[in-house]
N, C-alpha and C positions, 0 to 999 in steps of 0.2 A: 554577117560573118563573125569569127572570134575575136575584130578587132573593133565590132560596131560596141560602142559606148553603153546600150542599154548592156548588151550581153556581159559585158566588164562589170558594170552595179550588180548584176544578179549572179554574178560568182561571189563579189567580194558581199552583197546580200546574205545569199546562202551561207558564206565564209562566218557569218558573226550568229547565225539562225543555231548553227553545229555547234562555235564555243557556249554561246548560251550554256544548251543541250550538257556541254559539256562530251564534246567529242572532237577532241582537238586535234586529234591524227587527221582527219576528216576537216576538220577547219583549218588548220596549216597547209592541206591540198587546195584548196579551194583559195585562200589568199595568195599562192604563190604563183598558180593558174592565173586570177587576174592580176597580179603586178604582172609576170609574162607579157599578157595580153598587152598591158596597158605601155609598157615599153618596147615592146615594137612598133605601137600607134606613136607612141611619143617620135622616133625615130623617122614617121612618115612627113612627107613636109607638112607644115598650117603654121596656120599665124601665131606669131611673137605670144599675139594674147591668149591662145589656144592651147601651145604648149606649157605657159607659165602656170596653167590651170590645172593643164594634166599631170604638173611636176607637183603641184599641191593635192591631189588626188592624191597621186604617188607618193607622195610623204605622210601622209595621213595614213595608209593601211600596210606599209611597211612599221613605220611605229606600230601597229596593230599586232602586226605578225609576229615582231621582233618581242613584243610586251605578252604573247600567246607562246610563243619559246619559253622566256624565262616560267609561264604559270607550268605549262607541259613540263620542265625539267622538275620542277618545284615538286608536281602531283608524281611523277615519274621515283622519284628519291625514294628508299627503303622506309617502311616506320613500323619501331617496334615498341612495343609497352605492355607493363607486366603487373596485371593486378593481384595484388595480394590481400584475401579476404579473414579477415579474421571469426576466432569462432565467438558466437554470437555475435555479430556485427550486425549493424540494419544500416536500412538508407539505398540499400541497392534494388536494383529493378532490371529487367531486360532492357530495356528502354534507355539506360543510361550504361549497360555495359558492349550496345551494338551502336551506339550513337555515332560512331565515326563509320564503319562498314557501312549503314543504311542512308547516311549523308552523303556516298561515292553514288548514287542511284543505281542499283546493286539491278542486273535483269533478271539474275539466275541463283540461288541461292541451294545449298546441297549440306544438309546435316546428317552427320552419322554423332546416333549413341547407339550403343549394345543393348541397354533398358533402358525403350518405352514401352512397358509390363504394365504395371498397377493404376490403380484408376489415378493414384496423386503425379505419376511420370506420364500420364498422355495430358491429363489436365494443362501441367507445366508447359507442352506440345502446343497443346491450345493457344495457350496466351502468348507464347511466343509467335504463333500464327498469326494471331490478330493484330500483331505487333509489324510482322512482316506486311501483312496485309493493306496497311495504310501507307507504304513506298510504293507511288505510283508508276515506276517505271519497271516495278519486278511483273514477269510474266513466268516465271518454273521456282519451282521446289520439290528438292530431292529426299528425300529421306531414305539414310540408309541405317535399317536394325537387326536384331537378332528377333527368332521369332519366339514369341510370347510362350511361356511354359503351358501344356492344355488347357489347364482349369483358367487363365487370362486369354487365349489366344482367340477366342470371339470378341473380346471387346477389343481387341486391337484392331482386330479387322474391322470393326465398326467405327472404330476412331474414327480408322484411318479412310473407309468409307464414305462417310458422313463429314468430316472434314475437309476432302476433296470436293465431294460436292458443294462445298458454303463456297471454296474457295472458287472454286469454277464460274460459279455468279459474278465475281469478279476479277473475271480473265485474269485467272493466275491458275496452271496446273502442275496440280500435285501428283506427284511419280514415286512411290515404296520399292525399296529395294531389301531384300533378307540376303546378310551374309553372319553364318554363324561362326566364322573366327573372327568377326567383327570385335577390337578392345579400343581404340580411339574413342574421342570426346569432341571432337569440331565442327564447326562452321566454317564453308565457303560462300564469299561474297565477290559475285562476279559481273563486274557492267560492259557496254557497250563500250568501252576502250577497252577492255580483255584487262583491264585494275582487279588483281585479286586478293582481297582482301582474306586472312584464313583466323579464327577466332577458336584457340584451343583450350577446352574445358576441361579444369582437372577430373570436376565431378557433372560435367556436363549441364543442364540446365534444372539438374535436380539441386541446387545450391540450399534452397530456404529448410528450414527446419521442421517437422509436424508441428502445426497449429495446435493448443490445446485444448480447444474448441472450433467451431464454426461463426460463434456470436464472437467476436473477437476483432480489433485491429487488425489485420492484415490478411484476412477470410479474401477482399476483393484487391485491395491494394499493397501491392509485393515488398514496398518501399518500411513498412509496418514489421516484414517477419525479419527474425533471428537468424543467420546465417552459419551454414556449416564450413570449416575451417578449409579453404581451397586458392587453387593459383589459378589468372587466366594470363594467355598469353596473346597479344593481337599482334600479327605483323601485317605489311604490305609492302607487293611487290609482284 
């Protein structure tokens, strides 16, 4: 029953499997279930040396619980921060302006720009893809654009095509959405605590400058190019 001693390990078990996870709504249920449990077993008669045992249990994953509160309140808090890029600036990369969004283990992730057009704005698509790609706990991505003027609007589709599919191989599906009042620049970052993080772009993920070749510093690595003059804005909440 709910008061047999295994069943009590494998809640407060499962209770630490969740915080790991990082899904503390879900592990706060699960510790509070077995202290329950485990305090009305304490309340049943047994020996002196039985309950002294179960009162050390009991003290061991209330401190758990209680130190799983202050981290939940902690992760729970507002946080804003506001980058400001200068023009010509280097040193920046996707990599280091999503670092905190992709660290929350994001399941759901949903970007609107208006232009992804030209072959250098899907490219940009790309890399930020490959980038999402290696957070192993995302399964969707949104994208929401305006549709490509004629003479672009095949290769968009092929991107966006051909994209989907790399991504599909590793159980992540991509979903396009066309709205053409579409003027926003953000990212949504969303996990399995409903943590949503929103990353507002002024000039969206088009930031770096035209390389002025291809033989060049910063052809494969983003960290190399020039940056055009923009604000980002990251909150959470």
């Amino acid at each position: 029953g709910n008061l047999d001693m295994d069943h009590i390990k494998q809640q407060f078990y499962a209770a630490s499997c969740k915080e790991e996870e990082g899904r503390f709504e879900e592990a706060l249920s699960l510790y509070n279930n077995g202290l329950g449990c485990l305090m009305e077993k304490i309340r049943q008669p047994c020996s002196g040396e039985m309950k002294k045992k179960y009162m050390m249990v009991m003290k061991t994953y209330l401190d758990k619980a209680e130190a799983l509160k202050k981290r939940k309140k902690k992760n729970d808090t507002p946080y804003i921060q506001e980058i400001r890029i200068n023009n010509e600036e280097t040193g920046w990369t996707y990599s280091k302006i999503f670092a905190k969004p992709l660290a929350d283990k994001p399941t759901h992730v949903r970007m609107q720009d208006p232009y992804l057009h030209s072959k250098h704005q899907l490219n940009n698509l790309i890399a930020f893809c490959e980038l999402l790609a290696t957070t192993k706990s995302l399964s969707h991505i949104r994208i929401v654009t305006r549709t490509a003027p004629g003479n672009q609007q095949s290769g968009q589709q092929q991107c966006f095509r051909e994209l989907g599919e790399c991504l599909e191989l590793r159980n992540i599906t991509l979903v396009t959405d066309y709205s053409e009042t579409l003027h926003d620049r953000e990212v949504r970052f969303k996990n399995n605590d409903n943590v949503v993080w929103t990353v507002i772009l002024g000039r969206g993920l088009d930031m770096f400058k035209k390389l002025p070749n291809w033989n060049c510093l910063g052809a494969f690595d983003m960290s190399y190019r020039k940056c055009h003059e923009c604000t980002i804005t990251i909150t959470k909440g």
